[in-house]
C-alpha positions as CSV (number, residue, x, y, z in Angstrom):
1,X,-2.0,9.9,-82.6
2,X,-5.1,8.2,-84.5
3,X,-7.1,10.3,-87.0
4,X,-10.1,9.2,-84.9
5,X,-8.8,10.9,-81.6
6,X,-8.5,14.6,-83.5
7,X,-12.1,14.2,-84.3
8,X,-14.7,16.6,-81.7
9,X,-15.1,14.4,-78.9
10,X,-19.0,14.4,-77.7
11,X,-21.1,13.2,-74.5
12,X,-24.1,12.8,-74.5
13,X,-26.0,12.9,-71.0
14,X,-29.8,11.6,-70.8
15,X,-32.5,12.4,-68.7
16,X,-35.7,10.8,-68.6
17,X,-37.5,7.2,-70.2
18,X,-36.5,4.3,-72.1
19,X,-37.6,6.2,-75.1
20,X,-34.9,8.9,-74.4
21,X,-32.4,6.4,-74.5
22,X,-33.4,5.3,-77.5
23,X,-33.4,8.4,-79.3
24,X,-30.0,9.0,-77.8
25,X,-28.5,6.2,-79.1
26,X,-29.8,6.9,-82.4
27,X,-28.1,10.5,-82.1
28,X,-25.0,8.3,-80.8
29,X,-24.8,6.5,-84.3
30,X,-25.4,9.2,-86.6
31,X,-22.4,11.1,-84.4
32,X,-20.2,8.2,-85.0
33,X,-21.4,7.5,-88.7
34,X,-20.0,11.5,-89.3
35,X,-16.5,10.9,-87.4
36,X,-17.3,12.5,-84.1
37,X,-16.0,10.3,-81.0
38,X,-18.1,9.9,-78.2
39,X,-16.7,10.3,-75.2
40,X,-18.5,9.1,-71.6
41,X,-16.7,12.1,-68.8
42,X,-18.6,15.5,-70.0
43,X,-15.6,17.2,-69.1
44,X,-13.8,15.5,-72.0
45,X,-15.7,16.5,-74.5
46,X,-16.0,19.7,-77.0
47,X,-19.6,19.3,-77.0
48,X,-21.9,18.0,-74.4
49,X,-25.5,17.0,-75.8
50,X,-28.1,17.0,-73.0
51,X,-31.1,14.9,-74.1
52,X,-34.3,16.5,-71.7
53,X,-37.5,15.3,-70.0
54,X,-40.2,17.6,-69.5
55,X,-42.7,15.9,-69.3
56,X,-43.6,17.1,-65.5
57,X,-42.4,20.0,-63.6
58,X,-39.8,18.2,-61.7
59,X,-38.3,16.6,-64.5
60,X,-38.1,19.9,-66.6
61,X,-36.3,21.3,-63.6
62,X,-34.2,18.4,-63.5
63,X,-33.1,18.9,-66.8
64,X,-32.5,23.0,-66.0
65,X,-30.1,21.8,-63.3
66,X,-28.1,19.3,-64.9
67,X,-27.6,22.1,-68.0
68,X,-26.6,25.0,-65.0
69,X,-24.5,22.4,-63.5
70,X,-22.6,21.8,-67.0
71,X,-21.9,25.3,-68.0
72,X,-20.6,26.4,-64.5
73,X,-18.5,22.9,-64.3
74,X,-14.8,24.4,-63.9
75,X,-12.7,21.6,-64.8
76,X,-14.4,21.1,-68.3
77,X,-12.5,21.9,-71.4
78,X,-12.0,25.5,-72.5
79,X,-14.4,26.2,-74.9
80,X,-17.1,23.5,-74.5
81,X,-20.6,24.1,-76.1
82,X,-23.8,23.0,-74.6
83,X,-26.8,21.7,-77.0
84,X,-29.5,20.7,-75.5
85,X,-32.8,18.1,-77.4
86,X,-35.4,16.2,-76.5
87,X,-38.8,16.9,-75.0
88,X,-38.0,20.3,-73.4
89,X,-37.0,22.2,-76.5
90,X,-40.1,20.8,-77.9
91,X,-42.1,22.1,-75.0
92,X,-40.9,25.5,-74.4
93,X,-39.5,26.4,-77.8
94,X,-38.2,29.8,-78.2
95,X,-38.6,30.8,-74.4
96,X,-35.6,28.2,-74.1
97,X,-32.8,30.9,-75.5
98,X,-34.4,33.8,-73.7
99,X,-34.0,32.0,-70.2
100,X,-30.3,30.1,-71.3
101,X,-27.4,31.4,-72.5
102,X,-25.6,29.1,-71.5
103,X,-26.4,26.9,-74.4
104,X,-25.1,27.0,-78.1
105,X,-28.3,24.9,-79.4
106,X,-31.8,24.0,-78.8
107,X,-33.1,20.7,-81.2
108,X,-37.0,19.9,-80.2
109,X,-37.2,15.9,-80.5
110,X,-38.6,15.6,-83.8
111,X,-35.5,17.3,-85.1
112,X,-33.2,15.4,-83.5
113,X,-32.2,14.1,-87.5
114,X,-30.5,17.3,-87.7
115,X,-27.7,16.6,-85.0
116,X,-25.0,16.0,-87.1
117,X,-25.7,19.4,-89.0
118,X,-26.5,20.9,-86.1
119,X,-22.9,20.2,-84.2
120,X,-21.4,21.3,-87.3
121,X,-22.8,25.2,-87.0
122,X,-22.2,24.9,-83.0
123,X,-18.5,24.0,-84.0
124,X,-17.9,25.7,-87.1
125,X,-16.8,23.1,-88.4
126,X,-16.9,19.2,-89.2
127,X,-14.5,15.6,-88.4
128,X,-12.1,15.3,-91.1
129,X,-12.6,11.6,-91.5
130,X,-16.1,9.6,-91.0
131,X,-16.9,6.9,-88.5
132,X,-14.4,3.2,-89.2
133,X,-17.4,1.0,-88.8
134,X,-21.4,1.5,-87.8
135,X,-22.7,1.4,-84.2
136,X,-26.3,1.3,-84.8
137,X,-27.8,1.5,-81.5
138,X,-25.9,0.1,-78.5
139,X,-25.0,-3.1,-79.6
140,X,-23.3,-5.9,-77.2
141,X,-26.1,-4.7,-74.4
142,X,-28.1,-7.8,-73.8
143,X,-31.3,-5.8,-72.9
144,X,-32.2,-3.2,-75.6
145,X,-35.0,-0.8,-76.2
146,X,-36.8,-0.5,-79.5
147,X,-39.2,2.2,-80.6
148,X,-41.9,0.6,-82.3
149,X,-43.9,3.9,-82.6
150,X,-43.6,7.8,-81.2
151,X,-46.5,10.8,-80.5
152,X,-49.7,10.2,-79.1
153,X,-53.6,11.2,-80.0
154,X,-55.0,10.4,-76.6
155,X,-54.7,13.9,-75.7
156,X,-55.5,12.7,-71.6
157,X,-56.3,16.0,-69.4
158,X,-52.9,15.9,-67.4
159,X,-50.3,14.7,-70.0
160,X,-48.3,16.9,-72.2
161,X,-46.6,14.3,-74.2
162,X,-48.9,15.3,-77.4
163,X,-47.8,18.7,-77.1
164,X,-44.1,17.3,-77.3
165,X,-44.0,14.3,-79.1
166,X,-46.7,15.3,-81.4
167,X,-49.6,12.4,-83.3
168,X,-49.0,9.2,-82.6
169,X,-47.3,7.4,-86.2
170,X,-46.2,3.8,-86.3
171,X,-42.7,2.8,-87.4
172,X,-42.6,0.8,-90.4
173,X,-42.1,-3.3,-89.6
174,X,-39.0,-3.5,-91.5
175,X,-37.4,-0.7,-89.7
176,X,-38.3,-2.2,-86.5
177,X,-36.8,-5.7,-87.6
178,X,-33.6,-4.7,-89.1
179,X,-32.5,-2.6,-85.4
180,X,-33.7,-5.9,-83.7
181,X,-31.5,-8.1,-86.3
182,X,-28.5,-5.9,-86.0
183,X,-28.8,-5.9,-82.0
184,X,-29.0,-9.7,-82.1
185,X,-26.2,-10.1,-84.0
186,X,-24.4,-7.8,-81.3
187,X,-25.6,-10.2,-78.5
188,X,-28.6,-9.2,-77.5
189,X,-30.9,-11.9,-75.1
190,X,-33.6,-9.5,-74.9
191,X,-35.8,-6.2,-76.7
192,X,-38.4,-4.6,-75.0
193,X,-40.6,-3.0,-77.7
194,X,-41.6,0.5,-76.6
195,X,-43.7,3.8,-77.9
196,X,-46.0,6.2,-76.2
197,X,-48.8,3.8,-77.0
198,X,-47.4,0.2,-78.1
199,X,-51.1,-1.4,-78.6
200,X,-51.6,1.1,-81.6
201,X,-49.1,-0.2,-83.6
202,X,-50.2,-0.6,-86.9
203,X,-53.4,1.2,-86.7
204,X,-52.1,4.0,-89.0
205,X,-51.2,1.5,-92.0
206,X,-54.6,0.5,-92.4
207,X,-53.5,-2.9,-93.8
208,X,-54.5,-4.7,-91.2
209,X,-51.1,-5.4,-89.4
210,X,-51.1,-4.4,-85.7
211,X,-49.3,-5.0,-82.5
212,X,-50.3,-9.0,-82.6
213,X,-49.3,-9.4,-86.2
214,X,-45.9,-7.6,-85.1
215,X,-45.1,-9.8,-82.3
216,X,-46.1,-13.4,-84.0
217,X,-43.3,-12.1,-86.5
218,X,-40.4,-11.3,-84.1
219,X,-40.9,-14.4,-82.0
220,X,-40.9,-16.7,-85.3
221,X,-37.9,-15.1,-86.5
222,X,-35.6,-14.1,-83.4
223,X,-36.7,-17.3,-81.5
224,X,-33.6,-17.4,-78.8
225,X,-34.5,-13.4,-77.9
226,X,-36.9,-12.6,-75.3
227,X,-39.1,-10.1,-76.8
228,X,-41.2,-7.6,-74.0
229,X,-43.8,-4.9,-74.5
230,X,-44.3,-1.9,-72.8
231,X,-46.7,1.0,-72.3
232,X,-49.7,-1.2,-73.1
233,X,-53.2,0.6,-72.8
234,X,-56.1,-1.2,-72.0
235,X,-57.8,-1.1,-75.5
236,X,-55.1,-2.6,-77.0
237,X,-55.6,-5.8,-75.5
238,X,-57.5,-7.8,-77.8
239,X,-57.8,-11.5,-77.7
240,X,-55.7,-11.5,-80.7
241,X,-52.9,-10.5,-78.9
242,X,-53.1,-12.5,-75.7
243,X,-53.2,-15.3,-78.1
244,X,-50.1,-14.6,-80.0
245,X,-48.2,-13.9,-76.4
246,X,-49.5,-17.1,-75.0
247,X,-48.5,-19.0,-77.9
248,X,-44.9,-18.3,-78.3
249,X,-42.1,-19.0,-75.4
250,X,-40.1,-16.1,-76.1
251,X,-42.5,-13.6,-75.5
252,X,-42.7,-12.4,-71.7
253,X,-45.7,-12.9,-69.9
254,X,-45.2,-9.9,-68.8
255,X,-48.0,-6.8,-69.0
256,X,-47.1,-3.2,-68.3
257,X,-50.5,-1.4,-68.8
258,X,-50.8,2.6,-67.3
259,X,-54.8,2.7,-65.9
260,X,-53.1,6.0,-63.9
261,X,-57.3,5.5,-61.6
262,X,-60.5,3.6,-61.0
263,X,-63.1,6.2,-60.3
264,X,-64.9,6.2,-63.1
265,X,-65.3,9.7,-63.0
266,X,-62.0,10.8,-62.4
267,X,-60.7,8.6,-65.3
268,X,-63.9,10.3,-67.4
269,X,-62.3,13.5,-66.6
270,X,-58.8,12.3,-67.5
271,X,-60.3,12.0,-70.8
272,X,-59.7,8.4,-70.8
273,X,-62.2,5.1,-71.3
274,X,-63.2,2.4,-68.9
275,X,-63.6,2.0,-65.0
276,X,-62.3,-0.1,-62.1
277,X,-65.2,-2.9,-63.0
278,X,-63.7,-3.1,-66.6
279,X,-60.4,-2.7,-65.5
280,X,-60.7,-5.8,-63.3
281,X,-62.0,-7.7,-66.2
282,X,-59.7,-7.1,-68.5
283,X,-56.9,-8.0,-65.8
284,X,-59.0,-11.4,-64.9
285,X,-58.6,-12.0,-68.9
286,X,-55.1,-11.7,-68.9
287,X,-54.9,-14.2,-66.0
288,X,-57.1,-16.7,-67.6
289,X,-54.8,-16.7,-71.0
290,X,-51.9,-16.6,-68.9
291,X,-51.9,-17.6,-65.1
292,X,-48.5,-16.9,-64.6
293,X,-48.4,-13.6,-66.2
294,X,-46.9,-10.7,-63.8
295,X,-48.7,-7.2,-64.4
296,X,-47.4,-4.0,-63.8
297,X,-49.8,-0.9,-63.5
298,X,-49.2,3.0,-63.0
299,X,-51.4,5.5,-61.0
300,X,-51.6,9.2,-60.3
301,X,-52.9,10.1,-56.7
302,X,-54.3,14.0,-56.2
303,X,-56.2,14.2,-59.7
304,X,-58.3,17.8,-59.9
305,X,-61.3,16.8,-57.9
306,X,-60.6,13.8,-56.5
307,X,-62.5,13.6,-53.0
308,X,-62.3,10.6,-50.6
309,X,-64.6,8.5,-52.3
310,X,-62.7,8.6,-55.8
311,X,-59.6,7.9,-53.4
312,X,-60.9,5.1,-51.9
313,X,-62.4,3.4,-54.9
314,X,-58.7,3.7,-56.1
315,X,-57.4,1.9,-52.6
316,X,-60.1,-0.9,-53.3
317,X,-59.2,-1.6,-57.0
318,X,-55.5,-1.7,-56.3
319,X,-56.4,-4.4,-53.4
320,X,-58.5,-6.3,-55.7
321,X,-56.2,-6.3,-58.5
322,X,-53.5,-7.6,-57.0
323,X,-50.3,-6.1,-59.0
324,X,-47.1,-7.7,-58.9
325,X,-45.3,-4.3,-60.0
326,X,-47.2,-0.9,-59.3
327,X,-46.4,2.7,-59.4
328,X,-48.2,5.6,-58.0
329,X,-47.3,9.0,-58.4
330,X,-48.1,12.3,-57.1
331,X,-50.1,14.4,-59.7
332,X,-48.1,17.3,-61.5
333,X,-50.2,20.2,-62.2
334,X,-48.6,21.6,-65.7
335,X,-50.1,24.4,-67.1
336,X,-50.0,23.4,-70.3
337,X,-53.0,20.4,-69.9
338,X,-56.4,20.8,-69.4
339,X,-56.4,19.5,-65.8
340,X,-53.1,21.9,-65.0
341,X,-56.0,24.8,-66.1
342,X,-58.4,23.6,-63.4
343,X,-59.3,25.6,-60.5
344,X,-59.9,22.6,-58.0
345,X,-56.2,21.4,-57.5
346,X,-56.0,19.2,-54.4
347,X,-53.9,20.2,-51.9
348,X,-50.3,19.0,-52.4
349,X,-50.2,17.7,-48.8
350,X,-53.5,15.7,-49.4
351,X,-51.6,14.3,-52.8
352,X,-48.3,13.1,-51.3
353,X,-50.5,11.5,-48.2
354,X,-52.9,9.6,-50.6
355,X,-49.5,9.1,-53.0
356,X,-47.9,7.5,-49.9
357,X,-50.6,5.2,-48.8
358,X,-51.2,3.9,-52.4
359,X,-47.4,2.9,-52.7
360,X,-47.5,1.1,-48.8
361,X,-50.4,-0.8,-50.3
362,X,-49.1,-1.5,-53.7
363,X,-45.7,-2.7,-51.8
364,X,-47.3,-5.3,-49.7
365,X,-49.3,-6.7,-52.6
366,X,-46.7,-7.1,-54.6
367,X,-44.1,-8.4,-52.0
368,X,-46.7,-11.2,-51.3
369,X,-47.2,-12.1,-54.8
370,X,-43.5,-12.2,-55.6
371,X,-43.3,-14.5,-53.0
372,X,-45.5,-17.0,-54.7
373,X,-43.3,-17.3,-57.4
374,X,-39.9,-18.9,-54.6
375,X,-39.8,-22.6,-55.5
376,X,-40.3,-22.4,-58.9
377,X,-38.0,-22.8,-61.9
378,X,-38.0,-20.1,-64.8
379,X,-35.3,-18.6,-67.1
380,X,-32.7,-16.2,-65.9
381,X,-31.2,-13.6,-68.1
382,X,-27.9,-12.6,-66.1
383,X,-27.1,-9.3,-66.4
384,X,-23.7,-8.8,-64.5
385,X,-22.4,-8.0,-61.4
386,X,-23.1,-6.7,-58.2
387,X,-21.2,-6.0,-54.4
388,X,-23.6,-6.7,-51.8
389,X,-21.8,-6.4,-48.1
390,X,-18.2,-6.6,-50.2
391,X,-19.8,-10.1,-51.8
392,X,-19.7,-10.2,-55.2
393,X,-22.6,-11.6,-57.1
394,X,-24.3,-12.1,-60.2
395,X,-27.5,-10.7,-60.8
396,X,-30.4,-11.1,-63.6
397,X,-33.9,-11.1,-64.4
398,X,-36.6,-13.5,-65.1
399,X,-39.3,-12.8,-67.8
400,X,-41.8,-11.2,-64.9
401,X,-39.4,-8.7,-64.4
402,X,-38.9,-5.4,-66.7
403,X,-35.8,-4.1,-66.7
404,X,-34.8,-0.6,-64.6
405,X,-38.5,-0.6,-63.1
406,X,-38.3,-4.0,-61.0
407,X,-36.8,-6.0,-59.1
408,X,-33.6,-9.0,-59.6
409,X,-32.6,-12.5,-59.4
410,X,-29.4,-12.4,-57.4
411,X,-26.8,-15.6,-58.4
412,X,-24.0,-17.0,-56.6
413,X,-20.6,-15.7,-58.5
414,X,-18.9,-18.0,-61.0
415,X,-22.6,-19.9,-61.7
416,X,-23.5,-18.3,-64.8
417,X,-21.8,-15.3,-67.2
418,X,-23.7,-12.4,-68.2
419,X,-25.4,-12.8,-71.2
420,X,-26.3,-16.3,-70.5
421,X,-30.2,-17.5,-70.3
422,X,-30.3,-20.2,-67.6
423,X,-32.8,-22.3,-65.3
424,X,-32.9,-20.9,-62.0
425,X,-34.8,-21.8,-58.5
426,X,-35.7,-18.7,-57.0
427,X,-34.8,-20.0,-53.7
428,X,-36.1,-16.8,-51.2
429,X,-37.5,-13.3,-52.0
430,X,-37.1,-9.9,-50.1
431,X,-39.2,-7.1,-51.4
432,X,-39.2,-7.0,-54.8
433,X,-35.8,-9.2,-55.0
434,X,-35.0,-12.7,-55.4
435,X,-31.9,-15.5,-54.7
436,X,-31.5,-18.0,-56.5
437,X,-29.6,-20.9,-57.5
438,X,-28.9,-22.0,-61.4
439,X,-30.2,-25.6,-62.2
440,X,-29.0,-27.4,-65.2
């Protein structure tokens, strides 16, 4: 038997975002790097690391469950300890091992450095021999996340992230370009640069670098790599940047901004800036740099306060707009926000109702605009494979189209390989979908 195979096997199991999977990975290495072996079944492993969401109530009891589930799983191996990181040790803190036994471990997310030393106490002991090679990151994925920043200093009325992730700080460039190197090197096609507010970047160096500067770097350098940006707010959209996107190829057209309403009041008491009118604007500026750019908005239905008229002037915007990709969610009263505090909740019925008639709307914008787009030719990146009706195909996604959050580009089997970047007609859409044929 292999040294390596003696080593504490670990799985880790994440809940929640991109930037979750991120900081897992990161964990991954560091594991590896000190001689641990991840494993993927939890009920191989001596240790199972469960990286939480809690940034609403349903996703904090999400991540309860899947830790309950866990420690009464019968067929895992005698012995196994529990540790559980992320946003919901960060949240709750101490009430955590009060209200779980179960687990050996609590490490809040900006402690999540620690995890080596941390499995060490949990097992009472450490690998005998360190990791054979690096595995920064999950190189040989051809779509990767990067954290460009973390935190945030909006401090809106219904968010908690600030609470959990802390002040908003930028990660330094050359951190940010070595992962994106290494994951190249590893056969990456595509990064999508994420943070809990991407347009900031920079802001904190005072040097006068920021997110423009950022991107006009990548793209020069990694020139056969897509390179995508998420979680854009609507003050980071200078001209500056629209610029630098519509000048480089690799770049996506793609714009994934969170204006969450239009009433001017309710966004004024979601302690945020601007108004449908500016909102509409800004997205008509977008469109004049870049007519072919697809834009992706989020919005929360059932606010504190909102009345008919602030639901309507929501319904109106999002007609106007016209979104390729939009989300609406129902809004999650947490107690520890400002808005969670306020005594003029609306009715959960009345949220899910106004929720569900946003989403109806938002679909049959956006099924009509994708439908523009059959006819034309764009690059493909093929992701892999897919049984539809016991046919096997090839599926991908085009540069209008984020990864996990929309739609694909389905391929006839044997046209392409995944990991390839090729010309496609999109030949027909349904919903959010597309076929397609490869032309050379």
């Amino acid at each position: 038997m292999s040294k390596k195979m003696n080593a504490p096997r670990v799985c880790i199991v994440t809940l929640g975002c991109p930037k979750n999977e991120v900081d897992s990975d990161i964990m991954a290495t560091d594991l590896h790097d000190s001689g641990y072996l991840l494993v993927e079944d939890p009920d191989d492993a001596d240790v199972v690391i469960v990286n939480t969401c809690a940034f609403i109530t349903d996703a904090t009891s999400q991540s309860i469950d899947t830790i309950l589930d866990l420690a009464s799983d019968e067929d895992a191996k005698p012995g196994r300890r529990i540790v559980v990181t992320g946003c919901m040790p960060s949240r709750y803190r101490d009430e955590l091992a009060r209200e779980l036994p179960e687990v050996s471990a609590f490490l809040p997310a900006d402690d999540e450095d620690r995890i080596v030393e941390t499995l060490r106490d949990v097992l009472d002991k450490s690998p005998r021999f360190r990791g054979v090679s690096p595995v920064p990151r999950s190189q040989g994925s051809y779509s990767s996340y990067v954290k460009i920043s973390d935190g945030c200093d909006r401090f809106c009325s219904y968010c908690s992230i600030p609470y959990i992730r802390g002040r908003y700080h930028s990660f330094p460039y050359e951190d940010i370009r070595r992962e994106i190197a290494w994951l190249v090197d590893g056969g990456c096609r595509e990064v999508v640069l994420i943070g809990q507010d991407t347009g900031l970047w920079g802001s904190d160096f005072h040097d006068g670098r920021n997110l423009a500067w950022l991107l006009e770097r990548l793209a020069s350098e990694f020139t056969d790599t897509w390179i995508r940006v998420m979680y854009l707010q609507p003050e980071g959209l200078s001209d500056e940047l629209l610029e630098t996107m519509a000048a480089h190829p690799n770049i996506c057209h793609y714009f994934d901004i969170p204006l969450q309403h239009a009433s001017a009041k309710v966004i004024r008491e979601m302690n945020r800036k601007g108004d449908g009118k500016s909102y509409l604007e800004m997205i008509e500026r977008i469109r004049k740099h870049m007519p072919d750019a697809s834009i992706r908005s989020t919005f929360i239905a059932g606010f504190p306060g909102e009345d008919r008229s602030d639901a309507k002037a929501l319904k109106d915007f999002i007609e106007r707009a016209g979104f390729d990709h939009a989300g609406v969610f129902i809004y999650s009263q947490e107690d520890i926000t400002i808005a969670g505090k306020r005594e003029d909740q609306v009715p959960m019925r009345t949220r899910k109702a106004r929720a569900q008639r946003l989403r109806d709307l938002a679909d049959q914008i956006g099924f009509a605009r994708n439908a523009t787009r059959v006819g034309s030719v764009l690059p493909v990146l093929v992701e892999g494979y897919e049984q539809d009706d016991g046919i096997e195909e090839l599926v991908g996604r085009s540069m209008y189209m984020a990864p996990e959050v929309d739609g694909q580009v389905h391929l006839p089997l044997g046209s392409a390989r995944p990991g390839d970047i090729v010309m496609v007609e999109l030949t027909d859409s349904f919903c959010y979908e597309f076929e397609g044929e490869v032309r050379s």
